[in-house]
N, C-alpha and C positions, 0 to 999 in steps of 0.2 A: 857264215849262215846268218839271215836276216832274224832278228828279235821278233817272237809273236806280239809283244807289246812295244810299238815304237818308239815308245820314249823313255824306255830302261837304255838305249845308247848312250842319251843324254842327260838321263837325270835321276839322282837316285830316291825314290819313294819314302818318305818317312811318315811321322804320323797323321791320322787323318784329323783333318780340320770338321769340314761341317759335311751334311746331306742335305741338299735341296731338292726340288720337283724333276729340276734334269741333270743335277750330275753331281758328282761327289767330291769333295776337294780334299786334297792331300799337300802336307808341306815337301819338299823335293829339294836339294841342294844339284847344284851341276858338276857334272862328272869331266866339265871342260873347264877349269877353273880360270882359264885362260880369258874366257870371252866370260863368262856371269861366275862373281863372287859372291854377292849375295843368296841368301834363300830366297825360294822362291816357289809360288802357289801352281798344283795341279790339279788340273780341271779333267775328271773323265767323265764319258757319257752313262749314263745310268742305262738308258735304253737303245742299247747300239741298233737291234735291228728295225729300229725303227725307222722309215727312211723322214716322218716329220722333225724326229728329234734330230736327226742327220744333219740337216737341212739346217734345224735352228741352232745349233752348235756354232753353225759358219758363220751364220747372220748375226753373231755373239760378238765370235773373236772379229768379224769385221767390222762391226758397230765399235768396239772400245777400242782398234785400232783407227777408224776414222776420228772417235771425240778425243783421244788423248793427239793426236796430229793437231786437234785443231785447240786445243789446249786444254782440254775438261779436266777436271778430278776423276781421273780415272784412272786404275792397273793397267801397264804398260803390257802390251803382250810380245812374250820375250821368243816363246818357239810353238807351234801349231800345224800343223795336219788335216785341220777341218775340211779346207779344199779339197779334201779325197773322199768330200761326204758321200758323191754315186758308185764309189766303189765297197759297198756292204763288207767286205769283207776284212776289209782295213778297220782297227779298232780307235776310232777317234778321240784327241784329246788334244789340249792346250795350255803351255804354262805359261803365269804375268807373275809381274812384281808380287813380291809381298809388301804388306801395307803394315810398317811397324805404327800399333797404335792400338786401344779397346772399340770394340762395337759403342753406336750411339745406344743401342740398347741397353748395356751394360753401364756405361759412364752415366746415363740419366737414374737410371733406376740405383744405383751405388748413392748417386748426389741426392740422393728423392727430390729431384726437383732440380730445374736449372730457374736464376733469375730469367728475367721479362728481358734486361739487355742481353743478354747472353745468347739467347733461345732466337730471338730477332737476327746477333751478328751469324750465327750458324747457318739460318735458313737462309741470307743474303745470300753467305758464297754457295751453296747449293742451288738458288735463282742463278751464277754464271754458268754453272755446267748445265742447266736446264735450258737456259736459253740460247747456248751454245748448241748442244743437242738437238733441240728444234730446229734451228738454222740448217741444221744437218740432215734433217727428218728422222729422228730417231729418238722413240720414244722407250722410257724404262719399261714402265706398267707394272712392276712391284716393288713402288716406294713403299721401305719402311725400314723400322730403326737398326734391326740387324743387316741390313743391307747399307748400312753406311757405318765405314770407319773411322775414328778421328784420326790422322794420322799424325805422329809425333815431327819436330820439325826443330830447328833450333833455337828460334824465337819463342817456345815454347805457347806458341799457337797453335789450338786446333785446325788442323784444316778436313774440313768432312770430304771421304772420298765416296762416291757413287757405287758398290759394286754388282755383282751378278746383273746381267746381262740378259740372262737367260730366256727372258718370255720379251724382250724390246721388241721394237717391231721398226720396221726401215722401209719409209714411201718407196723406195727401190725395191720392196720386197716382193717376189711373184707370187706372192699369198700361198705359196703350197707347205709353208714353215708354220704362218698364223692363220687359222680360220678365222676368218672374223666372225663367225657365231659360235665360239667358243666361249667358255665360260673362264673370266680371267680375276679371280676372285681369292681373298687370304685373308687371314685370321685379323688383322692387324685392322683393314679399314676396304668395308663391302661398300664397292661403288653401284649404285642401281644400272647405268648403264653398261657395266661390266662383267652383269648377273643376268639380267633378265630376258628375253628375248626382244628382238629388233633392237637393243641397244649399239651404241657405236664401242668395240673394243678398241679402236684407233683415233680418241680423240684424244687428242695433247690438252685438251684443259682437264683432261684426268689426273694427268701427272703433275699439273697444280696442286690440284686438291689435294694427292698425296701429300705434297710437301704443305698444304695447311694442316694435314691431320700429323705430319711433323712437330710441328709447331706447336700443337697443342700437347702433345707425349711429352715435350721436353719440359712445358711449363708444369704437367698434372701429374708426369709418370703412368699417364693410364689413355689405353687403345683407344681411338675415338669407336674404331667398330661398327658401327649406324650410324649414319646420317640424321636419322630421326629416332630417338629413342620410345619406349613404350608411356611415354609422358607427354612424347611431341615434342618435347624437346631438342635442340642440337648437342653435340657431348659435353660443350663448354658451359651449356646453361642446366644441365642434370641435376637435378637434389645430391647431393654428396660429392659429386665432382666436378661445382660449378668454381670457376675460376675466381669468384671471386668469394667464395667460401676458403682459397686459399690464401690469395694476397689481398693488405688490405685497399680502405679503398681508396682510388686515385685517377688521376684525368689518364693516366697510362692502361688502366687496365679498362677502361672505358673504349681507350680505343681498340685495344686485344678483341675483346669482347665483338667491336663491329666489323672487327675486321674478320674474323674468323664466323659469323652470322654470314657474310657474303661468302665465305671462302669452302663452308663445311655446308651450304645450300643443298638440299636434297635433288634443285631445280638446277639443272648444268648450264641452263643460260641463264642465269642469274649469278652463277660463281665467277671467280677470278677468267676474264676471257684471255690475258697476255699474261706474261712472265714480267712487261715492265707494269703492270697496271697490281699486280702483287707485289715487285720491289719497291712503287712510291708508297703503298699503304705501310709497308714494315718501315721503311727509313721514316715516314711521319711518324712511328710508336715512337723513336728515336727523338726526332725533332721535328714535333708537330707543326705544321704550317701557319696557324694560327698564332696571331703576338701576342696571346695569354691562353696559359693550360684550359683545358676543356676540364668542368667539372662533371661532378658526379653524375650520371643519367641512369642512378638503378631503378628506376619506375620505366624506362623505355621497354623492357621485353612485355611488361603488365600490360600496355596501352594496346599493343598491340594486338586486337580480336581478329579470329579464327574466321569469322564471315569476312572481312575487309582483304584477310588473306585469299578468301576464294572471288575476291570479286574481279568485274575486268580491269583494263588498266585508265579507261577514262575516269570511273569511279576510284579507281585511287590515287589520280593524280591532282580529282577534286578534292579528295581528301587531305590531300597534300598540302594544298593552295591554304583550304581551310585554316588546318594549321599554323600557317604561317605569317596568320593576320596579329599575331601578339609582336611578334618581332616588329613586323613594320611599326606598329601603331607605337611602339618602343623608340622606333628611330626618328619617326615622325615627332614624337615629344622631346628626343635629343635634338632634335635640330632647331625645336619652338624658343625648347630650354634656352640656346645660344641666342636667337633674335632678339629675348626678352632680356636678357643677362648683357646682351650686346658684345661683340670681338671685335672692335675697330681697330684697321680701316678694313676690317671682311665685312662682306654682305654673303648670307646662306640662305640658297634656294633649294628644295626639295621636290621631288617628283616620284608616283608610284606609276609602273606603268607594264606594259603586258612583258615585255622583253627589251631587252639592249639589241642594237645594231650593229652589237661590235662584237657580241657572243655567241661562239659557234663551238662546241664541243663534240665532237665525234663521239657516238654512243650513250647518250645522254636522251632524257625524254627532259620537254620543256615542261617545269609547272605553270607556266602562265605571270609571273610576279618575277618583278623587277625595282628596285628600290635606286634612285639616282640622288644626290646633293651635291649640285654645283657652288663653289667658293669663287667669288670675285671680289672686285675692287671699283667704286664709283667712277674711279676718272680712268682706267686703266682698260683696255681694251683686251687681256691675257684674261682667261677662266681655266678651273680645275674642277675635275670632280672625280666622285668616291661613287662607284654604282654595287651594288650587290644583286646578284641573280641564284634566284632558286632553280635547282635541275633534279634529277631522278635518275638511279639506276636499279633497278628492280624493288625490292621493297624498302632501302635506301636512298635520304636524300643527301644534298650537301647545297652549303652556304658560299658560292664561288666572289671574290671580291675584285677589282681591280681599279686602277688610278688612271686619270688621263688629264689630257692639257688641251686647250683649244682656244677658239676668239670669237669675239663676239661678230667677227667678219665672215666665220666658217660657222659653218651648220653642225658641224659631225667632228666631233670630239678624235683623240689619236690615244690610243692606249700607250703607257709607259713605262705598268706596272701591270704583268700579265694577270688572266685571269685566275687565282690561283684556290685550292678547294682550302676555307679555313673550317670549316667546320661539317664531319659526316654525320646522319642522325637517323635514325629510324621515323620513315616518313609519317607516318599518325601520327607522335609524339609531340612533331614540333620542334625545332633547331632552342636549342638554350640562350637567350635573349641575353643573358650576363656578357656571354662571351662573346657577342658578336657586337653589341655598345659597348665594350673594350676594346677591341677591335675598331671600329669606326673612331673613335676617342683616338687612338693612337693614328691609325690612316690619316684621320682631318689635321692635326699638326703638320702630318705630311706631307700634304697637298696644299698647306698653307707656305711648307719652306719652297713647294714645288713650284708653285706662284711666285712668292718673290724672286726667285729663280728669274722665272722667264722675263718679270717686267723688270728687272736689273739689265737681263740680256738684249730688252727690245729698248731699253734706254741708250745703250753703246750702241745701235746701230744708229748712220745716219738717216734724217729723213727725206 
């Protein structure tokens, strides 16, 4: 005689683990010791007769059995039944791996606090399964801390696993599982487009921002919650639990700080648009692009007025421009400095100008300013130069730099040393003038060995 609960054949029910919004998990050992030795996690539906939750059960176990296929951190799933979602009378359920390891909930709040490196290598590996996931079209839409496990491993590394499933959503899905005008919203971090009406419930730069409001739990222990607090502020900039009322201070949390101003944006086109455009910002906390740390910038959230906020975007990219006449006029005097001081056998030429020719950055607004110094030689037909270019991403700028070679026979320069971002700033404030003439200081030696280079190379050639 067939079992009214299908999965007492195979598996015997021990204690209950957790309750969520759709279903309740139970720890389970198998009754085939044959084939699964280990424990392992049971998943039942909360609301069997429902034919939505039916539905999204399936779309669960088939989501984490396509990410874990295609390699994600995610619970294997070991036996399930979901496919029988149109037959109501069938009581569905699903069992996966268990994940030996504590909740990130638990382990952060235990630690009060994870360091800055630490917090960064976590949310890396959660960036693979994210953008592994996407590839897939398959989104979580309830990132948060009890929904990721550290799992234990041998190397004794955490490895964060992704779990519950439960409200993802999959481009393949015939929307009868997910409304899109449903409200998909939890305690931990309220997304406006995920609350409000005409919002997008299926946009993937959502579950970015979850993982920056990760980000921010693991460094503060505390929910980010709002996007905007009742101060206007973001969570990391709060009275009491601003980030840098915890660590002290340093060019590392300078960039936390901007990182997470783009990432926790109340404005969704203004946050994190890719998975890799959040992984190069975390690996610069790591190892900043720039060939000397970025100093202190705690007067940048001050500068920053609430009218300049509401204006359009032509007004604040003159504002931007504005700004950034200390730096040049900086660079301009580094380079006077050298004619006067003299570098023989260099000769330094200087140019400010609307943009480079050679600079093209996808999603980026231009501000107008371009800074060039070509390095040559009197007798020597080879030239190098050092350009820097100002650009714009939402209320964000950055200082992009790159190196090139050319002749005095050729018009247009060849880049050699890509364009690369050394410096991000909050665009009214103005880029930090220290670090960017350390910067150039360090580049100009460059571009000097880069020169002698080539007229070494055009001397062995015949003529």
């Amino acid at each position: 005689m067939a079992s009214k609960r299908p999965w007492e054949d195979r598996w015997e029910r021990g204690q209950e683990l957790s309750k969520g919004g759709q279903g309740t998990t139970y720890l389970v050992t198998s009754k085939q010791g044959e084939l699964f030795t280990e424990s392992a996690v049971l998943k039942l539906l909360r609301n069997q007769k429902s034919p939505q939750a039916r539905r999204r059960m399936f779309l669960e176990v088939a989501n984490l059995r396509a990410l874990h296929s295609a390699g994600c951190s995610v619970p294997r799933v070991l036996d399930a039944n979901a496919e029988r979602y149109e037959v109501s009378k069938i009581p569905l359920y699903f069992v996966m791996e268990y994940i030996s390891g504590e909740t990130l909930q638990n382990y952060v709040t235990e630690s009060s606090g994870l360091p800055i490196d630490e917090s960064v290598q976590l949310i890396l590996k959660m960036c693979d399964t994210l953008a592994t996931a996407q590839n897939e079209g398959i989104l979580h839409r309830d990132i948060k801390p009890e929904n990721i496990i550290l799992k234990e491993s041998d190397e004794s590394v955490r490895v964060p696993v992704i779990v519950d499933y439960g409200l993802s959503f999959n481009t393949t899905d015939d929307q009868n599982a997910t409304r899109g005008s449903e409200t998909l919203d939890n305690l931990f971090l309220s997304l406006p487009e995920r609350r409000v009406p005409g919002g997008d419930r299926r946009d993937p730069r959502s579950d970015l921002t979850g993982l920056c409001g990760i980000f921010f739990f693991c460094l503060s222990t505390e929910a980010p919650v709002d996007l905007v607090g009742p101060d206007g502020n973001p969570p990391h900039r709060r009275h009491g639990k601003a980030l840098r009322e915890r660590f002290e201070d340093s060019a590392q949390v300078t960039l936390v700080e901007a990182l997470l101003d783009q990432g926790l944006s109340s404005n969704l086109d203004t946050r994190f648009q890719t998975v890799d455009e959040l992984r190069n910002r975390l690996r610069d906390i790591l190892e900043p692009s720039a060939r000397k740390a970025m100093e202190d910038l705690r007067l940048v959230a001050k500068e920053i007025s609430q009218n300049l906020l509401k204006s359009d975007r032509r007004t604040q990219l003159t504002e931007y421009k504005s700004a950034s006449t200390g730096l040049l006029q900086a660079l301009k005097n580094c380079v006077h400095g050298y004619k006067k001081d003299e570098i023989p056998p260099f000769i330094l030429g200087e140019q400010t100008k609307k943009k480079s020719e050679l600079f093209n950055l996808d999603g980026l607004d231009d501000i107008g300013v371009c800074f060039s110094c070509v390095i040559e030689m009197q007798n020597h037909p080879n030239r190098a130069a050092i350009e820097y270019h100002f650009a714009a991403r939402g209320l964000q700028c950055a200082v992009f730099r790159a190196t090139m070679k050319g002749t005095r026979k050729r018009a247009k320069f060849e880049v050699v040393e890509p364009w690369t971002p050394i410096q991000w700033y909050e665009g009214v404030s103005g880029p930090d003038i220290d670090i960017v003439i350390e910067d150039f200081k360090a580049s100009l030696g460059e571009a000097m060995k880069l020169l002698e280079r080539e007229i070494l190379k055009s001397s062995m050639q015949p003529e």
